[in-house]
C-alpha positions in Angstrom: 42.6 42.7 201.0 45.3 43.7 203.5 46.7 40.4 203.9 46.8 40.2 200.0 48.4 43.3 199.5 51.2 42.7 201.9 52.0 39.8 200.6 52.6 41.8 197.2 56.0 42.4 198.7 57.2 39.1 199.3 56.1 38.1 196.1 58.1 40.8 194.2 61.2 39.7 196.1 60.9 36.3 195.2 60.8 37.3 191.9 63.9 39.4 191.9 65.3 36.3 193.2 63.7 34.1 190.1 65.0 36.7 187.6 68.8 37.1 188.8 68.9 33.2 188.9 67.9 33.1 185.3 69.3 36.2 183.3 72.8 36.2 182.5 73.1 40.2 182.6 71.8 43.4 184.2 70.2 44.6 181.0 67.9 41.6 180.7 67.4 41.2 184.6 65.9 44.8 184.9 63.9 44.5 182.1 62.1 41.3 183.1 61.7 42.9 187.0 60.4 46.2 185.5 57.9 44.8 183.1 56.5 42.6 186.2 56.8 45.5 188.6 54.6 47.7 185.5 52.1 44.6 185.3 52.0 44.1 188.9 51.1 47.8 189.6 48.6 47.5 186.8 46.5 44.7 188.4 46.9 46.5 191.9 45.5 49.8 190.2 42.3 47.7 188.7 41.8 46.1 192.2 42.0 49.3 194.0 39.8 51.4 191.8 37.1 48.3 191.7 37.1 47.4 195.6 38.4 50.3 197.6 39.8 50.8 201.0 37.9 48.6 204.3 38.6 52.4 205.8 40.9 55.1 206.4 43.7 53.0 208.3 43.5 50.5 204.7 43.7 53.5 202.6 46.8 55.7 204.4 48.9 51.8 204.8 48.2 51.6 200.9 49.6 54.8 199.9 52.5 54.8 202.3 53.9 51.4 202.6 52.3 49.3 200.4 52.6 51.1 197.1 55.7 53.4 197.0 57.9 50.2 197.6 56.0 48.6 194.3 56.3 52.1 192.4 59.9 52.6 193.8 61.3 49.2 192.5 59.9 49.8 189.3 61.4 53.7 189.2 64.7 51.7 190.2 65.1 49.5 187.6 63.4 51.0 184.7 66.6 53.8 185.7 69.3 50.3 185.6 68.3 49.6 182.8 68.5 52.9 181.4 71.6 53.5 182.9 73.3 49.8 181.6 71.8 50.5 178.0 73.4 53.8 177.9 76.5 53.0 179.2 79.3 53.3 176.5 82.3 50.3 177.1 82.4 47.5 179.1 85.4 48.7 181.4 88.2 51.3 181.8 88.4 55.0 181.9 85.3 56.0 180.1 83.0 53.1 182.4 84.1 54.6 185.4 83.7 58.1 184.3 80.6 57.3 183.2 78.9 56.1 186.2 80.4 58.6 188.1 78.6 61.0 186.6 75.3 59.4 187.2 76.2 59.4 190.9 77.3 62.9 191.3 73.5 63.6 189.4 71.9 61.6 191.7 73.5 63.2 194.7 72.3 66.4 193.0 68.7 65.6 192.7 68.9 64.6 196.0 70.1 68.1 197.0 68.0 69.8 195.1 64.6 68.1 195.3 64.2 65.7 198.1 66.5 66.5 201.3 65.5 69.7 202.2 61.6 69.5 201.5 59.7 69.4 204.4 58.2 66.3 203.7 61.4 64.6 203.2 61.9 65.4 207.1 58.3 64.4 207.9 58.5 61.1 206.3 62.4 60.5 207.5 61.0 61.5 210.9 58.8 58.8 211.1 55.8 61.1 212.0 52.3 60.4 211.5 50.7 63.3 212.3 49.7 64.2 208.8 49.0 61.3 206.9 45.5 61.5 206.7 46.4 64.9 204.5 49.5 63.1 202.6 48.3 59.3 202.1 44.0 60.1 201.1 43.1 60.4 198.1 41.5 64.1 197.3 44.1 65.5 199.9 46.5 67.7 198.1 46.4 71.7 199.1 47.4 73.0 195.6 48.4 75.9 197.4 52.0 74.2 199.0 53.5 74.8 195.0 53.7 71.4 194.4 55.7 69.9 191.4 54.2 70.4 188.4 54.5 66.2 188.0 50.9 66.6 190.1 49.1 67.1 187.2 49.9 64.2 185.3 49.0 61.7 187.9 46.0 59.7 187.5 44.3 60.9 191.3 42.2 58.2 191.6 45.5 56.3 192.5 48.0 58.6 193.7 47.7 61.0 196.5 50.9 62.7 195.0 53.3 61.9 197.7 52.8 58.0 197.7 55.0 58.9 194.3 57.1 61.1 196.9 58.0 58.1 199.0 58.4 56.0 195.9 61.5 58.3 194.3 63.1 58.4 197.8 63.1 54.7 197.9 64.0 54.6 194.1 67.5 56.8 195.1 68.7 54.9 197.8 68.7 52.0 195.4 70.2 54.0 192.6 72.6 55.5 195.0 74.0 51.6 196.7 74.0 50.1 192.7 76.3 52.9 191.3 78.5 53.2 194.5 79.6 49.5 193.8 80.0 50.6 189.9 82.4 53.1 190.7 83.9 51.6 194.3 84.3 47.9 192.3 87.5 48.1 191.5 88.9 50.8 194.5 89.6 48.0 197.4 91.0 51.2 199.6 87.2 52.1 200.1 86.8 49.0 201.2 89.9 48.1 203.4 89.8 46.3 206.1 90.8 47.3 209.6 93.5 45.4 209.9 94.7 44.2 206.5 97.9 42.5 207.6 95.7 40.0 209.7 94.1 38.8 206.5 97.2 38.8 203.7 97.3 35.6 203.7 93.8 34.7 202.7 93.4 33.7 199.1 90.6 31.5 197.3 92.7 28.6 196.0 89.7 26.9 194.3 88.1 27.9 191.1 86.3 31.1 190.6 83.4 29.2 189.0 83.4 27.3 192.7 82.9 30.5 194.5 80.5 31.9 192.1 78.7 28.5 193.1 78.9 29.7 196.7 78.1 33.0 196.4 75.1 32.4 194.8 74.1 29.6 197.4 74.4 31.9 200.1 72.2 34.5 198.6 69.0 32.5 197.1 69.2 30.4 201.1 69.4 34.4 202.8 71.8 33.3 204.9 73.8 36.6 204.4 72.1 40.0 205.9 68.9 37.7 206.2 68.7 37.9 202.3 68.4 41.5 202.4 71.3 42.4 200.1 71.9 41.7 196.6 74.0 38.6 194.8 76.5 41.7 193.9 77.0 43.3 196.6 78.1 39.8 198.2 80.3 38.8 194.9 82.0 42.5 195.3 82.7 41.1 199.3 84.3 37.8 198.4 86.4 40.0 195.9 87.7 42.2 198.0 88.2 39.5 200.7 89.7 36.8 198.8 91.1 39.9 195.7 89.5 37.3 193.2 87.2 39.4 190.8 84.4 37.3 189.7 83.4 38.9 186.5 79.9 38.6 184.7 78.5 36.2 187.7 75.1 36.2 185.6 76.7 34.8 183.2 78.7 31.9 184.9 75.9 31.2 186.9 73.3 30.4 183.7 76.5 27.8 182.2 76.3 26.5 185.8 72.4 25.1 184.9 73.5 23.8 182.2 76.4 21.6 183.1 76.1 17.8 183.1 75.9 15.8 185.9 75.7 17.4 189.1 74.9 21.3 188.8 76.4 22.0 192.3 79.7 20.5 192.2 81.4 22.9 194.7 79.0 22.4 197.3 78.9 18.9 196.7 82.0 18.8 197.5 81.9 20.8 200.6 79.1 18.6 202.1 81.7 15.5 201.6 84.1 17.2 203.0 82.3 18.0 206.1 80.7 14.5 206.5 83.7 12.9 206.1 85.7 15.3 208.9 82.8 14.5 211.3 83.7 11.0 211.0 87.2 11.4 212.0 86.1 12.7 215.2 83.6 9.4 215.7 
């Protein structure tokens, strides 16, 4: 069952990658991912509560590795979509003042209910010490004033801080999505050391043809070993090459639908290449 449950984690980010290839905004995109993630902790929940744990080892990996990065993701973009539902225009004043005040929130949870906490530093920390007391089932000491969340978790699948773990993870998500909402369109928080060295670099093709890169690089990983997302790499080649790429969802899902040759741009490249190779034969 260990092997299976690992494995959960690659599965979830091939998914991701599925979904963001297919949707042509973030409303739709986070709704597909949450209702999997929703599903996918469902069927994990039944499998748990019918098999077990091999031992304690199984049963402390579960609840602090294996699970809060399941529950976190689905915390995370249940919140987008929240967030991109709620949000009033499409641009402008209001749009920026809007998701700045869902960061400056966020930073105040954080303040207020997950920096200073003990645990926070234990977990943070590394430490193992305790996890047979934070990641057991029938472990929690009442008596440490938990959160009065406690009592609406279902404790034959929760140890209470598994869901600890999972709104920490949750955050730092929230918090790199809505810095690139509010930093998209500020390039000075972005600057480059030496600006003057790169002035004269500008994209001279079509944007769809970079949109058609961008996304190549991120489904192969070959950026940050596929550890970022397809925006935070669109926001790079905009502030590199100051060519804002817009709804890339979007442009990408017309992109699958072209005739002919659905990677034009890249086709192109590879010719390119081959035929400069030649020259030097």
């Amino acid at each position: 069952m260990k092997s299976s449950l690992n494995n959960i984690l690659i599965e979830i980010k091939e998914y991701e990658k599925k979904v963001s290839s297919e949707t042509t905004n973030v409303i739709d995109e986070s709704y597909r991912i949450a209702t999997y993630l929703r599903e996918l902790l469902n069927t994990i929940k039944k499998k748990i509560l019918k098999d077990g744990f091999q031992d304690d080892k199984e049963e402390i990996n579960f609840f602090r590795n294996i699970k809060p990065q399941v529950l976190g993701k689905l915390i995370y973009y249940n919140k987008v979509f929240r967030i991109e539902t709620s949000c009033p225009v499409n641009n402008g004043k209001m749009y920026h003042s809007f998701f700045l005040n869902e960061l400056e929130e966020l930073k105040q949870e954080y303040k207020e209910h997950i920096c200073n906490s003990d645990f926070y530093r234990y977990y943070r920390s590394r430490r193992t010490d305790r996890d047979c007391e934070y990641f057991m089932l029938g472990k929690i000491n009442y008596h440490n004033g938990l959160n009065s969340f406690v009592f609406e978790l279902d404790l034959s699948f929760s140890t209470y801080y598994d869901y600890k773990i999972a709104r920490i993870l949750a955050n730092e998500l929230l918090y790199t999505y809505l810095l690139e909402k509010t930093n998209s369109d500020k390039k000075t928080d972005f600057i480059l050391q030496n600006p003057e060295s790169v002035k004269d670099i500008f994209w001279t093709d079509s944007k769809n043809a970079l949109i058609e890169l961008t996304y190549a690089l991120y489904v192969s990983g070959a950026i940050s070993h596929g550890k970022i997302g397809i925006r935070k790499i669109s926001l790079a080649f905009h502030i590199l090459f100051r060519t804002p790429l817009g709804d890339i969802h979007h442009a990408f899902h017309r992109m699958k639908e072209r005739t002919g040759s659905r990677t034009v741009f890249l086709d192109k490249l590879k010719l390119a290449l081959e035929e400069y190779m030649d020259k030097d034969l």
